[in-house]
C-alpha positions in Angstrom: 15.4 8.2 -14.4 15.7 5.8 -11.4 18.3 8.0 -9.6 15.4 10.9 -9.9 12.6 9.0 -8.9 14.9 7.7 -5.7 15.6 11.4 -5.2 11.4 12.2 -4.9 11.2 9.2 -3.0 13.3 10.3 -0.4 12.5 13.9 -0.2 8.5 13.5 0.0 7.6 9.8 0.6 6.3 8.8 3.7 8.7 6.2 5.8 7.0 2.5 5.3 8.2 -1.1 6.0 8.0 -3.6 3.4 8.5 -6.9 4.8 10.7 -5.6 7.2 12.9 -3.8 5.0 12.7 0.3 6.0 11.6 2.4 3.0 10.4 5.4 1.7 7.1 5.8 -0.6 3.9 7.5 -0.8 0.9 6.1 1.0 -2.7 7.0 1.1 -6.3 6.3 1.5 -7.9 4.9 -1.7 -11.3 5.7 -0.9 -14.4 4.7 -3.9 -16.0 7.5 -2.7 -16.2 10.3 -0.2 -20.6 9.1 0.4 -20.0 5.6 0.5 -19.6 3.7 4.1 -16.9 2.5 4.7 -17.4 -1.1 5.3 -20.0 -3.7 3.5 -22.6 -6.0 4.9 -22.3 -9.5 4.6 -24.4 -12.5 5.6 -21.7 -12.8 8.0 -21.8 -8.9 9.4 -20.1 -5.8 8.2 -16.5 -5.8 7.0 -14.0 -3.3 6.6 -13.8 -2.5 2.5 -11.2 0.3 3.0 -7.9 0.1 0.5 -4.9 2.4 1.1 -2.3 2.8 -2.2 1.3 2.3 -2.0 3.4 3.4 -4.5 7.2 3.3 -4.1 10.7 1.8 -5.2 10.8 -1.1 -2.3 9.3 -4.1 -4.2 5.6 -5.2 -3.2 4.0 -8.6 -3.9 0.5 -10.4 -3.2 0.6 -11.0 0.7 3.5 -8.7 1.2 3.5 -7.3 4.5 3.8 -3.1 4.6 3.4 -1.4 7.9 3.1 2.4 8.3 2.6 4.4 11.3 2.1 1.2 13.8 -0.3 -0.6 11.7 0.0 -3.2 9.3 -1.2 -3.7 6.0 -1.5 -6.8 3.1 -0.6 -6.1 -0.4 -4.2 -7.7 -2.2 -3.2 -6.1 -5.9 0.5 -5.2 -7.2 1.9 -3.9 -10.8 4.9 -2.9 -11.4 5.2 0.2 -13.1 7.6 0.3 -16.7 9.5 2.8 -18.4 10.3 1.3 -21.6 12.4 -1.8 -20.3 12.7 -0.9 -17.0 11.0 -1.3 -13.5 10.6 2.4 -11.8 8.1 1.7 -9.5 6.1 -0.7 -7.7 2.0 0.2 -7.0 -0.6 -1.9 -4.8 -3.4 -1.7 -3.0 -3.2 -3.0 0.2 -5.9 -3.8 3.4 -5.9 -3.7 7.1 -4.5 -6.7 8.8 -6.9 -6.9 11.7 -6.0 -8.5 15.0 -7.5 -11.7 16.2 -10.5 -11.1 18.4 -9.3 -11.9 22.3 
């Protein structure tokens, strides 16, 4: 099954980094819903809210670093996706890393 799965990977995943290791998996918005904003307000300000979904072969963990098409993103949730005893897949839902204001 693995072998397969590599073979879908590699034909129509996206090209990602996972803490600095090249890889290929498929990438996307997660948005709650197409009418809500896409940040929150705070007591603070607003803040970004958006999530993007990575689901691919390349391990992911809390904190993990993934970057895809020059800009870089934090792994917040992770599961690691079975059949039967073994690990196929890896899915998370990532954020923005935003740069330090100058």
């Amino acid at each position: 099954m693995t072998g397969r799965l590599d073979r879908i990977f590699r034909k129509y995943g996206q090209a990602v980094t996972v803490n600095g290791t090249a890889a290929r998996a498929f990438f996307q918005s997660a948005r709650k819903s197409e009418k809500d904003a896409p940040f929150e307000v705070t007591s603070l300000g607003t803040m970004d809210d958006r999530r993007w979904t990575y689901l691919g072969r390349t391990k992911a963990e809390l904190g993990d670093r993934v970057e895809f098409q020059g800009r870089t993103y934090t792994v917040r949730n992770c599961e690691e996706i079975r059949l039967r005893d073994e690990t196929v897949c890896w899915w998370a839902v990532l954020t923005e890393r935003r740069k330090a204001a100058e």
